[in-house]
N, C-alpha and C positions, 0 to 999 in steps of 0.2 A: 471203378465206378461202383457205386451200393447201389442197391436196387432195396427201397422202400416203400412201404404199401397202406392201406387201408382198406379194410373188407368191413361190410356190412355187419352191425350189431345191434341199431336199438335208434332208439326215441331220442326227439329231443328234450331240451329244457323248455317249459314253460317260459314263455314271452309278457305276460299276463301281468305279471309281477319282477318285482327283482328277486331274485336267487342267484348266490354266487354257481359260478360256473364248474361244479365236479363231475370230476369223471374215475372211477375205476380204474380206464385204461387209457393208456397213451397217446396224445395224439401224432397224427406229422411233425408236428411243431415242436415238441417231448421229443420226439427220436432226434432230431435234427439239433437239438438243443444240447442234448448231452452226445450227442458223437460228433465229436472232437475233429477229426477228419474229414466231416463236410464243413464246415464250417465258415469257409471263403462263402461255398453255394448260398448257404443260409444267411449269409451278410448279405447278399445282393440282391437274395427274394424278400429278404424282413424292409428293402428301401419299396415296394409293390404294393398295390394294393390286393393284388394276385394271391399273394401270401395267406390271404384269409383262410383260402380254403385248407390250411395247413394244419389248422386247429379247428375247423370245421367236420364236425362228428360224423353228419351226413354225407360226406363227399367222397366218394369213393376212387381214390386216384394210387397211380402208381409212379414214384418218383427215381429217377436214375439222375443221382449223385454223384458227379466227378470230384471225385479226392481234391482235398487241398493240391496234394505234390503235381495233378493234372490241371488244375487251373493255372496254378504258377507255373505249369510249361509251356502254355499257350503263346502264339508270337503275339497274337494282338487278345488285351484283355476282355471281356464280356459287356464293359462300359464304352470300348475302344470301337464297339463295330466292324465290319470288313475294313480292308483299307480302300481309300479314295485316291482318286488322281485328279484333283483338284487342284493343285496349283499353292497361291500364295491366298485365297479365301478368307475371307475374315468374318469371321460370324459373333455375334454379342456371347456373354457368358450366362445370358438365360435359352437362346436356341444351342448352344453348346451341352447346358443342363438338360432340356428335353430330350435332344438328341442320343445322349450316354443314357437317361433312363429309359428310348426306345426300345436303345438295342438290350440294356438287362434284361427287358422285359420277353424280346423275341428270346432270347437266350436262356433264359428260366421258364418260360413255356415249351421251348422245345425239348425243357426235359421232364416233362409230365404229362405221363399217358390218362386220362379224364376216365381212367375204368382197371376196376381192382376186385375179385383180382385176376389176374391174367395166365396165360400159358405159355410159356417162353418157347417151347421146341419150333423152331421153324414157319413164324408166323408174324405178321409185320402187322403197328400198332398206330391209329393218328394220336399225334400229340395236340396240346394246347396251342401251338401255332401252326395256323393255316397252312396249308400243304407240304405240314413237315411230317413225314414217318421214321418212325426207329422199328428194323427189322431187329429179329433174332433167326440165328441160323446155330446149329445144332456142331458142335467141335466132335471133329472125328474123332474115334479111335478112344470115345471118354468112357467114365466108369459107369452104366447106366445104373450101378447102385447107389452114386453118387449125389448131391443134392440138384436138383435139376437148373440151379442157376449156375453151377462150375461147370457145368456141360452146355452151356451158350457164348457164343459172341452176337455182341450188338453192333449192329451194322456192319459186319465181318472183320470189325477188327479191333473191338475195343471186350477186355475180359470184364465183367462181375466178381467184383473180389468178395463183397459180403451182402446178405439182405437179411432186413429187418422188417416185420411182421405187427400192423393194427390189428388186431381181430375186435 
């Protein structure tokens, strides 16, 4: 999992007029674009409308990334939903469509903490989706001179391999 952020820096663009949209510094959407390794994630948040806030300057969010290799080891895909015991069901192929973009949606919400930036030691965070939290708990026995995200587990069992930084 990456753990990706945005922290507060500045103003926006004037509304007023048109001006192309620059920026100095990278957005969510910058980092997510060039690494390579989320890259499933960011296919399934770029079908949202959710996504904006990705490239939204003002928003200060903190994003936890499951690797390509951790989506692709999922039993059921992020479009797929829980599973059901429903039977032989037949549903049209537009409540089919809504349904798979439900669940991307619960699923890409529940991995962005709505505040950045944050402190990882031993302190649990709501996500974008209603009554979902992602704790951190603190790995024994680690190097406290270490970066302080190789010294957590999320949800006690999933590591932080890397993080990337908005300022």
């Amino acid at each position: 999992m990456l753990s990706i952020s945005r922290t507060p820096h500045g103003g926006h663009p004037s509304s007023n007029s048109f001006e192309p949209l620059t920026s100095s510094k990278p957005t969510l959407a910058d980092l997510l674009t060039i690494e390579s390794s989320a890259s499933i994630f960011y296919s399934y948040a770029r079908e949202l409308e959710l996504c904006a806030i990705f490239s939204d300057e003002g928003v200060n969010s903190t994003l936890l990334v499951p690797t390509n290799k951790a989506v692709m080891a999922l039993h059921r895909k992020p479009h797929q939903g829980p599973e059901t015991v429903s039977g032989d069901v037949t549903i049209s192929e537009e409540e089919f469509d809504s349904i798979s973009k439900r669940n991307v949606e619960k699923w890409i919400s529940a991995h962005i903490i709505p505040e950045s930036p944050i402190t990882l030691e031993s302190k649990t965070y709501p996500t974008l989706l209603h009554r979902k939290t992602v704790s951190f708990t603190a790995l024994p026995k680690s190097d406290p001179k270490a970066a302080e995200w190789t010294r957590v587990l999320v949800n006690g069992d999933v590591h932080i391999i890397g993080m990337k930084e908005v300022r």
